[in-house]
C-alpha positions in Angstrom: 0.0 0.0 0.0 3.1 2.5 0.1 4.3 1.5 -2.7 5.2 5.0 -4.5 5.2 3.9 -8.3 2.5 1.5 -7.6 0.2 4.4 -6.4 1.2 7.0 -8.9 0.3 3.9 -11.7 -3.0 3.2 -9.9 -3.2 7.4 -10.2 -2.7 7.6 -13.5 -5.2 4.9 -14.7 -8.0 6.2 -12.3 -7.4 9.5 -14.1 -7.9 8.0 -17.8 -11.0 6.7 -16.0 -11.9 10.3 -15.5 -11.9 9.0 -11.8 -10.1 12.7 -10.5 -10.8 12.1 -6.8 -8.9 8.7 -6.3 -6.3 9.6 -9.2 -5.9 12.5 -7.1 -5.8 10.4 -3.7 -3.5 8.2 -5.5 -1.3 10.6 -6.6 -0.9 12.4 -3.4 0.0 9.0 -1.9 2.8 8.4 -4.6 4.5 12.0 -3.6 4.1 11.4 0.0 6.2 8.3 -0.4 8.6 10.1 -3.3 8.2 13.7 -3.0 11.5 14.4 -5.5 9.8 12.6 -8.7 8.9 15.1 -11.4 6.5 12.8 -13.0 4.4 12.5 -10.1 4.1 16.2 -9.7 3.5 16.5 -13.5 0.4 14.2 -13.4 -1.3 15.8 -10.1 -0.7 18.9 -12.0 -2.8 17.4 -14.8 -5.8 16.1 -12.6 -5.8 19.3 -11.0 -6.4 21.4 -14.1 -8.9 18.8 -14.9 -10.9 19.2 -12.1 -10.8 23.5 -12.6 -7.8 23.6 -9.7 -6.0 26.0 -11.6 -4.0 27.8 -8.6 -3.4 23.8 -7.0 -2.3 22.5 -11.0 0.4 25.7 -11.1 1.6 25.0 -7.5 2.3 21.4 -8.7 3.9 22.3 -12.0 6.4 24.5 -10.6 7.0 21.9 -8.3 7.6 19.3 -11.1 10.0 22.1 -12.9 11.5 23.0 -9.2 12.4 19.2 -9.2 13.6 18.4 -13.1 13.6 21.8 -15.4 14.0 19.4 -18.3 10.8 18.1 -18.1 9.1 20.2 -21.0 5.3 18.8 -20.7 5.2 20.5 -17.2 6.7 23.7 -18.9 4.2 23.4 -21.1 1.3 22.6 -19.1 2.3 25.5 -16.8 2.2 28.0 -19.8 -0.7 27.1 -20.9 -1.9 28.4 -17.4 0.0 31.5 -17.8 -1.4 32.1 -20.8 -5.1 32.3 -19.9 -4.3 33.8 -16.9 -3.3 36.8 -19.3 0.4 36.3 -18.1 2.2 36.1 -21.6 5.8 37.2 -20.4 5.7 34.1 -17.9 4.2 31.5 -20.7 6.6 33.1 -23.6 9.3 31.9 -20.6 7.7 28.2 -20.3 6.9 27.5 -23.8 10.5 28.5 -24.8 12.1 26.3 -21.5 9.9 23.2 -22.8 10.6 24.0 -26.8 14.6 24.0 -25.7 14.1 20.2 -24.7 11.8 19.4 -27.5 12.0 21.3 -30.3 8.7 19.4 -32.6 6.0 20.1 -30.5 3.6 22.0 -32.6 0.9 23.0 -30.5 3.9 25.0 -27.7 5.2 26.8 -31.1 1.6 27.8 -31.8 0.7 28.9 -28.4 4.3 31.0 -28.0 3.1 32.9 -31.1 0.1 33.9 -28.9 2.0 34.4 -26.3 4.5 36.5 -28.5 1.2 38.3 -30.4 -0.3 39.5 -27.2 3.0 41.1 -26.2 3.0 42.8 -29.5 6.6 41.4 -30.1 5.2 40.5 -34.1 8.8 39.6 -35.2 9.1 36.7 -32.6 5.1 35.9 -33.0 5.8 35.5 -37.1 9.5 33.4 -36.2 7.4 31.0 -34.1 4.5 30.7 -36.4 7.0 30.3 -39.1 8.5 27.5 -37.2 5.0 25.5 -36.7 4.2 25.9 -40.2 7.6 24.2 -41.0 6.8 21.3 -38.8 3.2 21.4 -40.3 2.6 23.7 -43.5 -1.6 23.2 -43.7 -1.8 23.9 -39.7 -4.5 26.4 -39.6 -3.7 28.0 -36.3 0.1 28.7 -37.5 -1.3 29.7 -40.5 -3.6 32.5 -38.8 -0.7 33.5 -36.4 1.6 34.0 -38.4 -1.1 35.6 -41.2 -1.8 38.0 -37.9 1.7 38.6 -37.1 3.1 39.8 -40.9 -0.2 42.0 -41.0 0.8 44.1 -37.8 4.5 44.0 -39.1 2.4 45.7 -42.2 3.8 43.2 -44.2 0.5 42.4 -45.9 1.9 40.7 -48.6 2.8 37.6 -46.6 -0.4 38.7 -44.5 -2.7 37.9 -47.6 -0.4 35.0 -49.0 -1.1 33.1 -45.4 -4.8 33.7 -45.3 -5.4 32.5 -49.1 -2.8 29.2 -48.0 -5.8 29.7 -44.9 -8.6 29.6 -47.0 -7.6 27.0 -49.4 -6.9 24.4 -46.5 -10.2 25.1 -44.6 -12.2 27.7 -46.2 -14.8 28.6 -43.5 -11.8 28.8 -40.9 -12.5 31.1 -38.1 -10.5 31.2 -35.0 
């Protein structure tokens, strides 16, 4: 019963049951008995946002980055937070930790460029866009960002080129 990777495994399958109060219990458990794994922390975080614990799931991310700053889901994860919390310096900080330790992930590139766009820093927003649309040329949401990003650069010839690319991959397409 204190078996630490034993409860963090029966935490992480309650939770893919959509069972948050014993993934939860669980998980707890598992950092009682191993407070210094990352993963642990990482998962609670997860449940937490789940279950609307927003303040709880940011408390536990840091933790998880506190413990292992290489772990780029919890960068992630926590940015995400930052982000619709309206705290873009903090989630530009995160995404670019987690995108540092892997490079591919679409979605954190994307996200950045929000991050970037509500900062007004357009050059970085259109750089980060640029690199999603790299990784994945008909993503609409790097398409729009970085559409959004050469238009307030007043570069509207790269503007227009990304929302006809836009158009042609998903012509109703609204954000």
């Amino acid at each position: 019963p204190a078996h630490a990777e034993t409860l963090y495994l029966r935490g992480v399958a309650a939770a893919q049951q959509s069972d948050w109060p014993r993934a939860e219990q669980f998980l707890k458990q598992a950092i009682h008995q191993q407070p210094k794994r990352a993963p642990y922390w990482l998962s609670l975080a997860q449940v937490q946002k789940g279950t609307g614990q927003r303040y709880e799931a940011k408390q536990s991310l840091e933790q998880a980055i506190a413990l292992d700053n290489h772990l780029a889901p919890a960068h992630f994860e926590l940015a995400e937070l930052l982000l619709i919390d309206q705290q873009a310096w903090q989630a530009k900080h995160h995404y670019q930790q987690g995108l540092a330790v892997e490079p591919n992930q679409i979605s954190a590139w994307i996200n950045l460029a929000q991050a970037e766009i509500r900062l007004e820093d357009f050059p970085s927003a259109y750089a980060s866009a640029d690199r999603a649309c790299r990784l994945d040329p008909k993503s609409r949401e790097a398409l729009f960002n970085r559409a959004v990003a050469a238009r307030a650069m007043e570069r509207v010839d790269l503007a227009e080129a990304d929302y006809r690319n836009l158009l042609a991959i998903d012509p109703p397409y609204q954000p």
